[in-house]
C-alpha positions as CSV (number, residue, x, y, z in Angstrom):
1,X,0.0,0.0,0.0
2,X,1.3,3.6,-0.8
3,X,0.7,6.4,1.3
4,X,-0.6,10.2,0.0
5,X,1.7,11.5,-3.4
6,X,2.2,7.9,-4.2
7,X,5.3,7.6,-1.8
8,X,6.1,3.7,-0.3
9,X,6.1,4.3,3.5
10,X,9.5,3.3,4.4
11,X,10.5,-0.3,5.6
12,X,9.9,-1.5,8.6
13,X,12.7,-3.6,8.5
14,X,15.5,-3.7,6.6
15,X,17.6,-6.0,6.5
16,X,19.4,-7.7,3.3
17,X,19.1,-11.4,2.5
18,X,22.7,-12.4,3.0
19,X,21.8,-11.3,6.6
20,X,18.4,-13.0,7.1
21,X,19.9,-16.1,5.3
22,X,23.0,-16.3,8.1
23,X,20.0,-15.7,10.9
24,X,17.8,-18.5,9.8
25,X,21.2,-20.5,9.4
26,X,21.7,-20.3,13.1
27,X,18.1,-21.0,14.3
28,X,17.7,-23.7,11.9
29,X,21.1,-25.3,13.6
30,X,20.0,-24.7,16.9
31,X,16.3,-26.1,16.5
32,X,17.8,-28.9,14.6
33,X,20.2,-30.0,17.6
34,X,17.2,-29.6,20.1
35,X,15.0,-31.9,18.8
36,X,17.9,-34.9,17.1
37,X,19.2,-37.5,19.6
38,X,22.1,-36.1,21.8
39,X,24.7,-37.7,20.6
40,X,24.0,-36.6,17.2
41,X,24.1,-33.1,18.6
42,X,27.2,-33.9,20.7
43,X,28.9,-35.2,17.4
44,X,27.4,-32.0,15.5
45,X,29.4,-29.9,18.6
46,X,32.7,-32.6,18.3
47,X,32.9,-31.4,14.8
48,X,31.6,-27.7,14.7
49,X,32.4,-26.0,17.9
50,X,35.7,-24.6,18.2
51,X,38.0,-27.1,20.7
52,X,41.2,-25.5,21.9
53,X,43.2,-29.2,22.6
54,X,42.9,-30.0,19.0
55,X,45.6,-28.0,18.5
56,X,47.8,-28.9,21.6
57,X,50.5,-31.4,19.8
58,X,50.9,-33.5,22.4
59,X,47.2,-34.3,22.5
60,X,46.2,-34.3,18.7
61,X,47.2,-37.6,17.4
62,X,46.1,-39.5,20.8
63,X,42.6,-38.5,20.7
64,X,40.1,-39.5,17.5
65,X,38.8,-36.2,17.1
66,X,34.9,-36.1,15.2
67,X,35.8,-34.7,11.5
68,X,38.9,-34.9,11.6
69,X,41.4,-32.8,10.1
70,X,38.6,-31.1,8.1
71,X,37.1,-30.4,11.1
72,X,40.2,-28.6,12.2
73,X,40.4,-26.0,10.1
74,X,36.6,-25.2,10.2
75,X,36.3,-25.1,13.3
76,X,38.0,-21.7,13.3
77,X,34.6,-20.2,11.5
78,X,31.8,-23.1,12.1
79,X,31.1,-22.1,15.7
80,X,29.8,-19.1,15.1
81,X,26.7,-21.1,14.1
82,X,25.9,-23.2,17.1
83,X,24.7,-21.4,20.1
84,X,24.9,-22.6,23.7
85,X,20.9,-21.9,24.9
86,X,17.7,-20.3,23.7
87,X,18.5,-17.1,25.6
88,X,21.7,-16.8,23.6
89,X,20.9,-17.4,20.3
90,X,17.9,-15.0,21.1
91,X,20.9,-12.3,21.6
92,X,23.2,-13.4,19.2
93,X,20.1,-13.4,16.1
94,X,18.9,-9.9,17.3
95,X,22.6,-8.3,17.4
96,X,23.3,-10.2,13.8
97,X,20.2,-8.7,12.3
98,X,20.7,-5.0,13.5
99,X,24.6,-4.6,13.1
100,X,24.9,-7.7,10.1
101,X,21.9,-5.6,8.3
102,X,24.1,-2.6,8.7
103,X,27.8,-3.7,7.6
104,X,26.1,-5.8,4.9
105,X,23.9,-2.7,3.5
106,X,27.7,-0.6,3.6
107,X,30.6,-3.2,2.6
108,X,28.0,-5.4,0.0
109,X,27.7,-9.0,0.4
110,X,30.9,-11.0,-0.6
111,X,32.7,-8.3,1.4
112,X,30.4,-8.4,4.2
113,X,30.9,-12.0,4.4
114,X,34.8,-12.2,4.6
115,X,34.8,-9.4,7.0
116,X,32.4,-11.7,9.1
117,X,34.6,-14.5,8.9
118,X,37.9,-12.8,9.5
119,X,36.7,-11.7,12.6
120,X,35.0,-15.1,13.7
121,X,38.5,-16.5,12.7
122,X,40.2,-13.6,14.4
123,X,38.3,-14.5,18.0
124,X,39.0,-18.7,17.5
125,X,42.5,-17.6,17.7
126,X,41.9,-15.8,20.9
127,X,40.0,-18.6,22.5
128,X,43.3,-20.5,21.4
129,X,45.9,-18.3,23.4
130,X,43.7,-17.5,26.4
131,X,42.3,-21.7,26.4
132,X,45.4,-23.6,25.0
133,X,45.1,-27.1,25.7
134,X,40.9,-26.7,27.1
135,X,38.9,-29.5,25.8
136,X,36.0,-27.5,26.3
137,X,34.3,-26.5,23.4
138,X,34.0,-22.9,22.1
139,X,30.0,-22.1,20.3
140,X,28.9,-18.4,19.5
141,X,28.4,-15.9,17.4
142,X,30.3,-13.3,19.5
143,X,34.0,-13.2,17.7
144,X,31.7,-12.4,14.1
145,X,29.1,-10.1,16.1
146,X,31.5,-8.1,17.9
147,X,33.6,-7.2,14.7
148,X,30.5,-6.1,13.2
149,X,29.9,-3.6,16.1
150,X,33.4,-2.3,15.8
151,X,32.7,-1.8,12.2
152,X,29.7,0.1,13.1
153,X,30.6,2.2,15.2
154,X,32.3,4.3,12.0
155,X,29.0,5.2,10.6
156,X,26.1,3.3,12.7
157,X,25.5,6.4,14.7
158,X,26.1,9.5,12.8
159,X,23.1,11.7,12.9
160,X,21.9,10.2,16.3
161,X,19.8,6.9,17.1
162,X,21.7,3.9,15.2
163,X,17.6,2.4,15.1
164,X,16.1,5.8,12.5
165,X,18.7,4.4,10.0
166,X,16.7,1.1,10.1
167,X,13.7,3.6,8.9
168,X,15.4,3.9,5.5
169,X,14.3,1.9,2.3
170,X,17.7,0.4,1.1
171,X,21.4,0.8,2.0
172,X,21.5,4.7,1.6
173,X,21.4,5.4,5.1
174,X,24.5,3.0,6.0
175,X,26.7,4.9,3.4
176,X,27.3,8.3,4.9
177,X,31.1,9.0,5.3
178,X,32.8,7.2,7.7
179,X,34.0,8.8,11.3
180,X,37.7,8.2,12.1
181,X,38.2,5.5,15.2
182,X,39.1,9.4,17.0
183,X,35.8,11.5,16.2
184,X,33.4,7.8,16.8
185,X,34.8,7.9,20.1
186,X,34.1,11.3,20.7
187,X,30.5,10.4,19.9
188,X,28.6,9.7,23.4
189,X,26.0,7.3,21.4
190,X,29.6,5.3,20.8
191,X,30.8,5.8,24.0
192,X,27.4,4.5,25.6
193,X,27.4,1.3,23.0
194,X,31.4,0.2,23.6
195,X,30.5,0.7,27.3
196,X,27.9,-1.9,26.9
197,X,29.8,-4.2,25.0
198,X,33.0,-4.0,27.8
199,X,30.2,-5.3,30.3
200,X,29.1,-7.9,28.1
201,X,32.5,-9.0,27.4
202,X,33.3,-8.9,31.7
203,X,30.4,-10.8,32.4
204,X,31.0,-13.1,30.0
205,X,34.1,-13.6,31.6
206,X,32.9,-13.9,35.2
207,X,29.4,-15.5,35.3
208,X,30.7,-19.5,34.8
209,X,32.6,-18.9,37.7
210,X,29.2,-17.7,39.5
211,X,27.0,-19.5,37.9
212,X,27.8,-22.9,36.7
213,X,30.9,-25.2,35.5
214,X,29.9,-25.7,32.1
215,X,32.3,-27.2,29.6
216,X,31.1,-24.6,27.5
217,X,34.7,-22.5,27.0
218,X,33.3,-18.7,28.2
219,X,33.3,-16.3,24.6
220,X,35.0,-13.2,26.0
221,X,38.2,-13.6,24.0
222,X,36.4,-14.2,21.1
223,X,34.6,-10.8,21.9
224,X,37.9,-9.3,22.5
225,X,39.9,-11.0,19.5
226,X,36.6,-10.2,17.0
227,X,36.1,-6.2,18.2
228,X,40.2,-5.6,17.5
229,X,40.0,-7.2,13.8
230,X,37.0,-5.1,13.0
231,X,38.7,-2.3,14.2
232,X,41.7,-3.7,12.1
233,X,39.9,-4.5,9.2
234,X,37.2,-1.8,8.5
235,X,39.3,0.6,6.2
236,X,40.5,-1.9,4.0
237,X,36.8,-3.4,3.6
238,X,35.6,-0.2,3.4
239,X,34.8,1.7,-0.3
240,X,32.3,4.5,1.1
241,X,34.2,8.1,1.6
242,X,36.3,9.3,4.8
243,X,35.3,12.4,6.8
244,X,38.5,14.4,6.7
245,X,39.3,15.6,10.0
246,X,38.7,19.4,10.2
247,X,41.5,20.9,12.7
């Protein structure tokens, strides 16, 4: 339906495909391992989830690891697809949908989607260092969604609310000049967001010890090792014009 002069009302949401196709990835996984026997799920997390002590030498060839050397290397980028709990993947599809719809709509989508996987990559190898030698396995989206955010935070919020650009038919409103990393952390929306994300990242790191032993590896490095390779990374992805800084 068009509104008065013949004008489409903007979108409600607005989100690209690639995006929506990577969410409905993820909930199909996780419905998929909640209703299949548990081992099947437990093999589907032996071969997916990212396992720090298959890459401890002195354990590798001893143990008959599900996959196997195939299941080494994509490891690195699979585990961003399995989710530990309802809640979580709850969190994990919202944050994909606002700041996914965003970098996709700016970077396009087979730059979008190394981007994403450089920085899932980029927080495996964190888990690694901080969890050499764990056999607990590493699932979440955090290492891809917090790379994203860092990516954002050069454009997401110019103008004010990161939400009105969501208003906007198309990727127009995603493709103003970016900020430097200098003036988005002058911004106070930025300030507000990264101070979010650093308790996110804390209490990721604190609440097993609170509230449960799980063998499921804790994502903060993943946060940590994601947010630094979008930081990294967003220039060289990056085709839409620079502010220059005005002294």
């Amino acid at each position: 339906m068009k509104s008065r002069g013949n004008i489409e009302p903007p979108a409600a949401f607005n989100v690209p495909a690639v995006v929506l196709l990577l969410t409905g990835l993820i909930v199909i996984v996780h419905i998929a391992r909640a209703v299949m026997p548990v081992s099947w799920s437990a093999w589907l997390v032996g071969v997916f989830a990212f396992t720090p002590l298959r890459y401890d030498p002195s354990f590798a060839e001893s143990i008959a690891w599900p996959g196997g050397h195939i299941a080494d290397i994509v490891g690195f980028l699979t585990c961003f697809f399995l989710q530990s709990d309802p809640g979580t993947l709850m969190i994990n599809g919202a944050a994909l949908l606002i700041l996914g719809a965003a970098v996709a709509w700016r970077f396009g989508t087979w730059r979008f989607l190394v981007f994403t996987a450089l920085c899932i990559v980029a927080g495996s190898f964190t888990c690694l260092l901080f969890y050499w030698g764990s056999a607990a396995a590493m699932v979440g989206a955090g290492g891809g969604l917090s790379g994203l955010f860092a990516a954002s935070i050069h454009f997401l919020f110019k103008g004010g609310s990161a939400m009105a650009a969501f208003r906007v038919a198309g990727g127009a409103a995603f493709r103003k000049p970016a900020w430097t990393l200098r003036d988005a952390l002058a911004d106070q929306n930025v300030r507000i967001w990264l101070a979010v994300f650093a308790f996110i990242t804390a209490w990721n790191a604190v609440s097993p010890l609170i509230l449960t032993t799980s063998q499921v590896v804790p994502g903060w490095p993943a946060n940590i090792g994601g947010f630094l390779a979008g930081l990294v990374l967003f220039r060289f992805f990056d085709r839409q014009p620079r502010l220059r800084r005005v002294v």
